[in-house]
N, C-alpha and C positions, 0 to 999 in steps of 0.2 A: 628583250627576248634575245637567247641568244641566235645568232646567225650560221645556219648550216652550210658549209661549200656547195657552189652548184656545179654539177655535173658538166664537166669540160670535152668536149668535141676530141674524137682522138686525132682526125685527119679535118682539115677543111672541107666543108661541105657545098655541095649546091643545093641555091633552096629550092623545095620541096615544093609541088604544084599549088598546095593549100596555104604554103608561106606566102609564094607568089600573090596567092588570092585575094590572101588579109592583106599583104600592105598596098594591093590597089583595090582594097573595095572602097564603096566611098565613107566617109567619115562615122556617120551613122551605124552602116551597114558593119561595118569594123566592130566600134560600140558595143552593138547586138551581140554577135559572136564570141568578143571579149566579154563579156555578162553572161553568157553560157559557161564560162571559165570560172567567174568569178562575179559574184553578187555585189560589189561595190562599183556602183555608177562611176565616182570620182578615180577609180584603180582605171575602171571601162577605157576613159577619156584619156586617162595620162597616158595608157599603153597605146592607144590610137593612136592618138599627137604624136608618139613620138617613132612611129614607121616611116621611113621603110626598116625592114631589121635585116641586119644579111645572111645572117643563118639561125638556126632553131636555137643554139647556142645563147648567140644573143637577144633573143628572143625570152628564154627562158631566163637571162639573167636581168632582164630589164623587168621582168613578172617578179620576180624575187625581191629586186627593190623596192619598185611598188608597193610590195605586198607588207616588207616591212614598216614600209613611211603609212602603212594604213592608219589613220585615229582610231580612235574612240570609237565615233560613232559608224566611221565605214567598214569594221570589223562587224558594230552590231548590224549595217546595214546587208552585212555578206553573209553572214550568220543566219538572220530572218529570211533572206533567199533561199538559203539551203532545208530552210522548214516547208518553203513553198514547191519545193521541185518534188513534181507526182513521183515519189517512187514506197517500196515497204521499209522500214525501218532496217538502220545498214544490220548486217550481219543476217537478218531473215529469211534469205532466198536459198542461204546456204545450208547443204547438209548437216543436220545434228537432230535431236528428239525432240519430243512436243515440249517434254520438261524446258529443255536448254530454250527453245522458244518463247514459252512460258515466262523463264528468267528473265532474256531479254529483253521482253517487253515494261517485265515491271522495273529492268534496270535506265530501261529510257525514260522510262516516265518519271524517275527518280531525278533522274541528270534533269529533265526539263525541266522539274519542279524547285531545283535548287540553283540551277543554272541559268532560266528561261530563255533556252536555246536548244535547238538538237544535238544533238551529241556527232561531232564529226571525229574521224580518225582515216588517217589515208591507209588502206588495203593494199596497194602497189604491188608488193612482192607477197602479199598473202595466199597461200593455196587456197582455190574452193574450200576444201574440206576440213580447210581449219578458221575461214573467218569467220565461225560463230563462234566459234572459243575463243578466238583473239579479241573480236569484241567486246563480248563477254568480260574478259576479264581485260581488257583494257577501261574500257566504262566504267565496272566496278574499282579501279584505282583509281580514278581520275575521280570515283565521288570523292572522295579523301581532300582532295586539293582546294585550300582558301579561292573566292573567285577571283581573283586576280592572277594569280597562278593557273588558273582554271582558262582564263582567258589565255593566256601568252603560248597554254599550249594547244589552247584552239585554234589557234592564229598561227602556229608553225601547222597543224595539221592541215589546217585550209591551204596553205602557202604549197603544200607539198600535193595537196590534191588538187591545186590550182594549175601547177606545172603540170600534173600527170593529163588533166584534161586539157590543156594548150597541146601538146607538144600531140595527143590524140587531134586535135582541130587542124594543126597541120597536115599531118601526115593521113588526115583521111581524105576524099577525092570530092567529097559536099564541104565546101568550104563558107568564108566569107564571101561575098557577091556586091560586086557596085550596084 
């Protein structure tokens, strides 16, 4: 897969209260949090182990390694998490018609059935008002893709939504906890 740049710090930073948090919560407690981020136990661990980090910076680029050294099966183990977390099927919440709703639904269940997995895609920079056509028709191109293919770009998508929810676990004031 190929490997995207990660976003570099323009000035030095001090860490953040919730960076603080993580790298003294206790090991476990760390674990937990990092599992909120990312559904691979063994991703959980190696990013635990290896705190304290000194800025979200390198925070963010030690989640990026990780995320590529994931195997096989800790992709599929991150994957199957993201089917368990209560939320509506991505693009749902967003403004568009029952139709385009409609679509979506039967476009997930399409990706699940050939893929057996949900269909992730990072939203980051997406308006409200357009993730359900970005969805939409992001899912609809990705059924096209052999699964292997299929894989590598689930796997940058998770990497990307991985950062986006870390770098949120920081910077909010409930953090990790010893």
């Amino acid at each position: 897969m190929a490997r995207s740049p990660i976003p570099s710090p323009s000035a030095p930073q001090s860490p953040l209260p919730g960076l603080s948090r993580l790298n003294d919560a206790a090991p476990g407690a760390a674990e937990e949090a990092l599992l909120a981020c990312c559904g691979s136990r063994r991703w959980a661990i190696r990013m635990a182990a290896h705190r304290p980090y000194p800025d979200v910076g390198a925070l963010l680029a030690a989640a990026s390694e990780a995320s590529y050294d994931m195997s096989h099966r800790d992709l599929t183990e991150a994957l199957a998490d993201e089917s368990c977390m209560p939320q509506p099927l991505l693009g749902m919440r967003a403004p568009g018609s029952n139709a385009a709703r409609t679509a979506l639904r039967a476009a997930h269940a399409a990706y699940e059935a050939r893929f057996g997995h949900v269909f992730v895609v990072s939203l980051e920079d997406c308006p409200p008002d357009e993730m359900l056509d970005t969805v939409l028709v992001s899912i609809r191109a990705r059924l096209g893709n052999d699964p292997d293919e299929e894989r590598s770009t689930s796997a940058e998508e998770l990497r990307r939504i991985t950062l986006s929810r870390l770098t949120h676990l920081v910077s909010s004031h409930a953090s990790a906890s010893s």
